[in-house]
DOMIGU-916239 format. One record per residue (C-alpha): chain; x, y, z; residue in three letters; residue number from 1. Coordinates in pm, whole numbers. Example, Ala and Ser with C-alpha at 12.3 -4.5 7.8 and 13.67 -1.06 7.14 Angstrom:
2
chain, X, Y, Z, resn, resi
A, 1230, -450, 780, Ala, 1
A, 1367, -106, 714, Ser, 2
//
This chain:
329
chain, X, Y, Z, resn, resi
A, 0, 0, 0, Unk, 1
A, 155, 352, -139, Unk, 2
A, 73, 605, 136, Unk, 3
A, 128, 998, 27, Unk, 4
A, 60, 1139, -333, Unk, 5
A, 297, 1310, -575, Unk, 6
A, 435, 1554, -568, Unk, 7
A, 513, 1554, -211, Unk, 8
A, 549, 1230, -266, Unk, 9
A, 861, 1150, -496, Unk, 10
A, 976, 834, -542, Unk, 11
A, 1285, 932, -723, Unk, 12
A, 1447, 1130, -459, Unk, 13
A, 1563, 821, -308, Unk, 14
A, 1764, 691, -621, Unk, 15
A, 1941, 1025, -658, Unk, 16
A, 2238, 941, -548, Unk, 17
A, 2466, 654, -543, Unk, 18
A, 2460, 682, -138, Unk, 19
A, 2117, 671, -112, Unk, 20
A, 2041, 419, -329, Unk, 21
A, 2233, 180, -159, Unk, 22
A, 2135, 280, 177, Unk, 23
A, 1761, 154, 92, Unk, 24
A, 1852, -154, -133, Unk, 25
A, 1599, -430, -30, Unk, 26
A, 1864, -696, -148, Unk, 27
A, 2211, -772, -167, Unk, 28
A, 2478, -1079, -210, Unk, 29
A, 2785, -1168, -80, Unk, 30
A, 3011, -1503, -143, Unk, 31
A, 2822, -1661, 142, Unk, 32
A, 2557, -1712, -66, Unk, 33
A, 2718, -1907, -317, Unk, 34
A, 2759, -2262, -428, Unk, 35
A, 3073, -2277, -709, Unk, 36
A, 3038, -2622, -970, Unk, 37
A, 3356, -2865, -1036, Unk, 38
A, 3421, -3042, -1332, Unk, 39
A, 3610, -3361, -1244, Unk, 40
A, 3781, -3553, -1483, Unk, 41
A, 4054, -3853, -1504, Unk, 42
A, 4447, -3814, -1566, Unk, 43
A, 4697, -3607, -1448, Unk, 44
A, 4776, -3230, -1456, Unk, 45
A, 4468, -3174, -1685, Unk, 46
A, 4278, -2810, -1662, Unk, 47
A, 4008, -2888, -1958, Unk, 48
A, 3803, -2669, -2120, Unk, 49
A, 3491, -2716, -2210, Unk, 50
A, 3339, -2546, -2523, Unk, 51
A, 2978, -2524, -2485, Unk, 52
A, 3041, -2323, -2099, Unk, 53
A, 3281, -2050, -2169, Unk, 54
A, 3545, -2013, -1904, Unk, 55
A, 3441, -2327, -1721, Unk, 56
A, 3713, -2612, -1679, Unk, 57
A, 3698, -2997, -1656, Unk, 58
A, 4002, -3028, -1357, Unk, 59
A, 4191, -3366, -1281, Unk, 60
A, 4218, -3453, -894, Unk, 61
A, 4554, -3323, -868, Unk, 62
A, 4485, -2967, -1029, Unk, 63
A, 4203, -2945, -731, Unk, 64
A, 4402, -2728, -556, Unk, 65
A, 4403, -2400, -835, Unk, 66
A, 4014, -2396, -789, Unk, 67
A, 3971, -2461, -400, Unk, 68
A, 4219, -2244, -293, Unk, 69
A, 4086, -1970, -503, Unk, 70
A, 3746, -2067, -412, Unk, 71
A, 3839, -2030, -7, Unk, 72
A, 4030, -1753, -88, Unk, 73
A, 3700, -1557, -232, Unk, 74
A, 3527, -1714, 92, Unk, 75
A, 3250, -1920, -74, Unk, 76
A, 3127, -2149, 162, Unk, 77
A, 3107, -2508, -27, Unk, 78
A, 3176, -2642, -357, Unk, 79
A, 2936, -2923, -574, Unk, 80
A, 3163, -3207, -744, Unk, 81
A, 3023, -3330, -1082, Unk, 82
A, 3245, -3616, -1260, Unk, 83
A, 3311, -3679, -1627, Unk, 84
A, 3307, -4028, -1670, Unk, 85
A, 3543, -4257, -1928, Unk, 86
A, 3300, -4409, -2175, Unk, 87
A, 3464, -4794, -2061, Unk, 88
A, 3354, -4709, -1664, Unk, 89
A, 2995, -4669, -1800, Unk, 90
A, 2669, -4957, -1823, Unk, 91
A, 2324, -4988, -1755, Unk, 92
A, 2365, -5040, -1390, Unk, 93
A, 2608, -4711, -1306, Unk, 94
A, 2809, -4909, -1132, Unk, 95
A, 3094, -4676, -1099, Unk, 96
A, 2902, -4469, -895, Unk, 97
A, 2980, -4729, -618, Unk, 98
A, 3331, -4783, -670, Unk, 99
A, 3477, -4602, -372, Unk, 100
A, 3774, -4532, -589, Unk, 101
A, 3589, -4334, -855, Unk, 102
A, 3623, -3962, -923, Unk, 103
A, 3408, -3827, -667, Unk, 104
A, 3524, -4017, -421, Unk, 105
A, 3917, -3908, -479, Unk, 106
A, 3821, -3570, -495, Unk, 107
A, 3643, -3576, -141, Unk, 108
A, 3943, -3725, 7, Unk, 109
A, 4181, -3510, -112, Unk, 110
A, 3962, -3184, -17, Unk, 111
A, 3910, -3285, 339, Unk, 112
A, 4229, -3401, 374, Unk, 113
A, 4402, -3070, 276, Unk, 114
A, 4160, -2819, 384, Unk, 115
A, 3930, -2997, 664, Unk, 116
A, 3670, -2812, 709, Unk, 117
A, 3744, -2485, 522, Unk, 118
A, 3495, -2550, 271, Unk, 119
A, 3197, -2796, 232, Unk, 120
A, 3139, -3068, -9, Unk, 121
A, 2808, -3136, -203, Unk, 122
A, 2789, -3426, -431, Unk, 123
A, 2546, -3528, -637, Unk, 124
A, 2351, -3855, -604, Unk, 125
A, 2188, -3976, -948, Unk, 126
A, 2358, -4189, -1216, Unk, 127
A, 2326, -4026, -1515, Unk, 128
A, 2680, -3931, -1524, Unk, 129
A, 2784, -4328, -1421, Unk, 130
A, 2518, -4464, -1703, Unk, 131
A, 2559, -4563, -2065, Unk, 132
A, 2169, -4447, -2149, Unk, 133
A, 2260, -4160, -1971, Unk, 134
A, 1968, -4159, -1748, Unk, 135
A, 1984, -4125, -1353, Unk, 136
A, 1857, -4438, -1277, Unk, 137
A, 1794, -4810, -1403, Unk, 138
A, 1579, -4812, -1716, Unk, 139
A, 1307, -5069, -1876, Unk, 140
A, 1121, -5062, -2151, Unk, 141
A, 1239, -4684, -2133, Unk, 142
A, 1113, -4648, -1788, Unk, 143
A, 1306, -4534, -1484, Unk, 144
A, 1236, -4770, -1259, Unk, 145
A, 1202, -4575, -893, Unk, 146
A, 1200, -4813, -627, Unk, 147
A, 1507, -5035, -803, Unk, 148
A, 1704, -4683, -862, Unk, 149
A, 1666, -4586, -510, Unk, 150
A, 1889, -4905, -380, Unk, 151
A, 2145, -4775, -579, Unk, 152
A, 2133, -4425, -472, Unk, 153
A, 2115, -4515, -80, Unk, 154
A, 2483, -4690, -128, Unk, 155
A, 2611, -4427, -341, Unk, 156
A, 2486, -4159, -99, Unk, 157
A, 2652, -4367, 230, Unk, 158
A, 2966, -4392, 7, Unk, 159
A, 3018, -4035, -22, Unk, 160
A, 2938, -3961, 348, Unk, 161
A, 3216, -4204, 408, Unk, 162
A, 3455, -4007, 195, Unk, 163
A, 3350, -3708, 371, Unk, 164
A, 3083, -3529, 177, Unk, 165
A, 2890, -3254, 421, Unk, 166
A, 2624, -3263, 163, Unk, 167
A, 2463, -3537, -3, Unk, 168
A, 2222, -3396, -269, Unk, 169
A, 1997, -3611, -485, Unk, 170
A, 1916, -3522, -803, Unk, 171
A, 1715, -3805, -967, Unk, 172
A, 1393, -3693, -911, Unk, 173
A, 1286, -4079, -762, Unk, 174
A, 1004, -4081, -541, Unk, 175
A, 1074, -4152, -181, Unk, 176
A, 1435, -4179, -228, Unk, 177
A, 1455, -3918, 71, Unk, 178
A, 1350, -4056, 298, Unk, 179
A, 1537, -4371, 247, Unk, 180
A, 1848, -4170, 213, Unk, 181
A, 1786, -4039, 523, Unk, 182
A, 1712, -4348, 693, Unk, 183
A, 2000, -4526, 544, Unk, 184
A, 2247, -4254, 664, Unk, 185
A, 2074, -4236, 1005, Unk, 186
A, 2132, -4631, 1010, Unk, 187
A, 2493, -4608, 924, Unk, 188
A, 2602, -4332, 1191, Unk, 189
A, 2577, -4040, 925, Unk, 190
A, 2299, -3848, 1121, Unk, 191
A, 2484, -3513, 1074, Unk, 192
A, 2517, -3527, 704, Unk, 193
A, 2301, -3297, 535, Unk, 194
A, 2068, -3369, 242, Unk, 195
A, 1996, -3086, -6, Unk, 196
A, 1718, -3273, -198, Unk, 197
A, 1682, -3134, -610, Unk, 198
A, 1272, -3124, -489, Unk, 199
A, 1200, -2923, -802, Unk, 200
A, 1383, -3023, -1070, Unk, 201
A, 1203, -2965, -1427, Unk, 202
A, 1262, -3204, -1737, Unk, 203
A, 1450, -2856, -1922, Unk, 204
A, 1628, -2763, -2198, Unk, 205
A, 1826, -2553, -2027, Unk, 206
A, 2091, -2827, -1931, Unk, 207
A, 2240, -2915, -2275, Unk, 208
A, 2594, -2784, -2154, Unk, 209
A, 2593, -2980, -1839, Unk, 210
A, 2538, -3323, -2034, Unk, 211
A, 2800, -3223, -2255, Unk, 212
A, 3033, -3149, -1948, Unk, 213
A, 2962, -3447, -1789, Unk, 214
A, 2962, -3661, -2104, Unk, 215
A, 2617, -3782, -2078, Unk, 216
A, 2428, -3556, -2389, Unk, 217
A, 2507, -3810, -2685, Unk, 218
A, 2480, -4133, -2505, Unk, 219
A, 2106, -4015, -2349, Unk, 220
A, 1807, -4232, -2495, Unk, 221
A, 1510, -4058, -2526, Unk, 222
A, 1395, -3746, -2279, Unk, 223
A, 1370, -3736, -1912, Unk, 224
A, 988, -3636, -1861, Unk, 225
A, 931, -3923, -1683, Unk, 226
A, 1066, -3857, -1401, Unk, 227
A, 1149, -3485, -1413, Unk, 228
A, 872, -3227, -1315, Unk, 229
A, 667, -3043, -1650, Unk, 230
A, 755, -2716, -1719, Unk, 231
A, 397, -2639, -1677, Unk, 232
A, 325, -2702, -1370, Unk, 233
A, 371, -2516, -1065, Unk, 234
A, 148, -2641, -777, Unk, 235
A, 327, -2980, -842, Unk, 236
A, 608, -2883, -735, Unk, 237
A, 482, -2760, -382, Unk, 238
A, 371, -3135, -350, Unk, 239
A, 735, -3226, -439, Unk, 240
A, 880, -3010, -141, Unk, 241
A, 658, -3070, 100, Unk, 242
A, 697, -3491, 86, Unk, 243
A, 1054, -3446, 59, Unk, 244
A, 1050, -3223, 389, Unk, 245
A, 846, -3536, 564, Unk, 246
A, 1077, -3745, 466, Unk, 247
A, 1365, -3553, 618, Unk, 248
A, 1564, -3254, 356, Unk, 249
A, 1772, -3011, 565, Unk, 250
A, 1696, -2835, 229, Unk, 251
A, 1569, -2799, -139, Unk, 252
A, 1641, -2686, -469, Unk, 253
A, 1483, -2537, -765, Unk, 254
A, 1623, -2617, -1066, Unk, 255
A, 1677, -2424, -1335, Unk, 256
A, 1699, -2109, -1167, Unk, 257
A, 1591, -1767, -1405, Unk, 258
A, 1340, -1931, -1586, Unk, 259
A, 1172, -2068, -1215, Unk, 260
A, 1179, -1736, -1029, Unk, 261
A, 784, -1812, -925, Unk, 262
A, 847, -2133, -851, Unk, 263
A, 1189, -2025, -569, Unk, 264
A, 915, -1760, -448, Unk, 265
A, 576, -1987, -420, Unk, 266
A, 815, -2270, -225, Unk, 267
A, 993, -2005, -18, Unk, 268
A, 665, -1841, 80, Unk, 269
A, 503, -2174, 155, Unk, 270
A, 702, -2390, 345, Unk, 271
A, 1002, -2125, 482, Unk, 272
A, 1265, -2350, 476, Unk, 273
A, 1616, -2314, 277, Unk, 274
A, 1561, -2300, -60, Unk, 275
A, 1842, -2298, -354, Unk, 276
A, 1852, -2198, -668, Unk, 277
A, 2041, -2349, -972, Unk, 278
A, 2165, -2102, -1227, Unk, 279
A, 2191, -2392, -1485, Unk, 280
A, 2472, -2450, -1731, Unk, 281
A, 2230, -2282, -2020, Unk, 282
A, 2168, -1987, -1839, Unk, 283
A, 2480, -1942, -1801, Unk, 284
A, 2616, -2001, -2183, Unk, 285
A, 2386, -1796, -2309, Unk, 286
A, 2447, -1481, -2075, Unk, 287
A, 2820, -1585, -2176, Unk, 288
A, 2746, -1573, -2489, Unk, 289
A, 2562, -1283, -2536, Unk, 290
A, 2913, -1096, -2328, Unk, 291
A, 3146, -1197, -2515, Unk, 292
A, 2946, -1120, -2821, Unk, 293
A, 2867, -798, -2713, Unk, 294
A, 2486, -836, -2745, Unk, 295
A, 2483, -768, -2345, Unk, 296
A, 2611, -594, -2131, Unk, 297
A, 2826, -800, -1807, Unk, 298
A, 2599, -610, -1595, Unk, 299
A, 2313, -872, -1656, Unk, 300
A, 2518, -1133, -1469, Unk, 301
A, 2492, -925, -1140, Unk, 302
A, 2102, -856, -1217, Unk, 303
A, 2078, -1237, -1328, Unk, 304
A, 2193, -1311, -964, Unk, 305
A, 1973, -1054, -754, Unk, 306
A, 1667, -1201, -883, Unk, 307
A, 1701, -1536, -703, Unk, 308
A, 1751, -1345, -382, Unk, 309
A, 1497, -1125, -450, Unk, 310
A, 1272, -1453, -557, Unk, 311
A, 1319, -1582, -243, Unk, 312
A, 1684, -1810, -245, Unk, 313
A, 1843, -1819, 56, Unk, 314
A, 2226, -1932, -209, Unk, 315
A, 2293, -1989, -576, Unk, 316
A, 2454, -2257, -747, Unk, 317
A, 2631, -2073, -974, Unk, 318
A, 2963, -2124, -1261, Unk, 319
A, 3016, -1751, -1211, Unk, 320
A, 3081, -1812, -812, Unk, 321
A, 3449, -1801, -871, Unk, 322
A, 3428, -1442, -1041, Unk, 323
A, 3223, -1288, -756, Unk, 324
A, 3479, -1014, -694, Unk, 325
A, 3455, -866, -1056, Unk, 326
A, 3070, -902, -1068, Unk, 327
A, 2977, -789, -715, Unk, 328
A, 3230, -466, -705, Unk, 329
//
């Protein structure tokens, strides 16, 4: 409600100035409230880049170091490991996902081991990136079969709380697969490990550039609208978050992010609890893009960012976290 009338009213006074505009700013970031994405991949002394994500590497184990330290060093608070798999360690069954001496697995070792508790550790649980359908579960007659798929993902989430992950997030979209998570970590002494659970996670197009850094975009049969939420829908998606509270999420995420503004805001207003947003791999090629083509101005990545807090997001998952200082100055 607008109380007052123009012209003793005038709203513009208050933008003036550079001083004054920032002294009434509703909303505001700082690293804290960011999540930065890793590109893991096999070999030695490797810093990879990857073509359809401007700027955005593919980093062997032992190259770890150049983007933790720098992401400490900017103060983000935790870091989400994503592995490209050789096409030979891939099947139907994403096995590898279980090995204990896969990618992920290294990587958490080697991060806790040289920086304890600096930074956290989120890891995703599906098996798309493990798969040779590149799907993120066990498929039949081009079905995802849910209760068969959650098995899987209960070992593969205790695995990586063994390694030392803070953060177990599960991305498959598989009903009930909380709550067995949760109950399987519980079981196994892992009471204090956090889930983030993907509760809103739409069957997009905006994730082309992720399959192609994780190696899964050729090999995928077929869509994933199955399982994945319809871009359509929007009360579904309250139904999503609220089970996956029941069954025990710490917190939830909303993925894609720009495109899903409502959505942060509707499950933010509803059910107050942490929410996240995903500023997905084709968000952010195409405001890369459009830089480096000069069809944008930079400034949109900064604008790009304020409406998730404004929407609601209590952090971002974001490839520009490790540039903070140039987009937030």
């Amino acid at each position: 409600m607008i109380t007052g009338k123009f012209p003793a009213l005038r709203l513009r006074r208050s933008r003036k100035n550079d001083w004054s505009r920032r002294l009434i700013q509703e909303n505001n970031l700082t690293p804290g409230d960011f999540i930065l994405p890793i590109f893991l991949i096999d070999g030695k002394n490797k810093k990879q880049p990857i073509k359809s994500m401007p700027d955005v590497y593919r980093y062997t184990i032992d190259n770890l170091s150049l983007v933790i330290d720098k992401a400490i060093k900017k103060k983000l608070p935790m870091v989400a490991l994503f592995p490209y798999i050789e096409k030979k360690k891939k099947n139907n069954f994403g096995t590898e996902a279980l090995n204990e001496d896969n990618l992920v697995c290294r990587a958490i070792q080697l991060i806790k081991k040289r920086y304890k508790d600096q930074i956290g550790i989120m890891c995703d649980v599906a098996l798309d990136p493990y798969t040779s359908h590149g799907h993120d579960g066990l498929i039949s007659s081009k079905i995802i079969l849910n209760d068969e798929t959650i098995e899987i993902l209960k070992n593969q989430s205790l695995l990586q709380a063994q390694m030392g992950c803070d953060v177990i997030a599960p991305s498959d979209m598989m009903d009930g697969r909380i709550g067995e998570i949760r109950k399987y970590l519980d079981k196994n002494g892992y009471n204090m490990t956090q889930i983030l659970s993907y509760a809103v996670k739409y069957a997009s197009n905006f994730y082309g550039p992720f399959r192609n850094a994780v190696g899964s975009n050729q090999l995928l049969k077929g869509d994933k609208k199955n399982y994945q939420m319809d871009f359509r829908n929007s009360h579904e998606a309250l139904r999503e978050v609220s089970l996956d509270i029941k069954e025990g999420a710490d917190m939830v995420m909303v993925k894609p992010g720009l495109p899903y503004l409502d959505i942060i805001k509707l499950v933010k207003e509803n059910f107050k609890i942490p929410v996240l947003a995903y500023q997905v791999s084709g968000e952010y090629s195409l405001l890369k893009n459009g830089i480096n083509k000069n069809l944008i101005n930079k400034g949109v990545v900064l604008e790009s960012l304020i409406s998730f807090k404004r929407a609601g997001a209590n952090a971002i998952v974001s490839y520009f976290a490790d540039r903070l200082d140039q987009i937030l100055d």
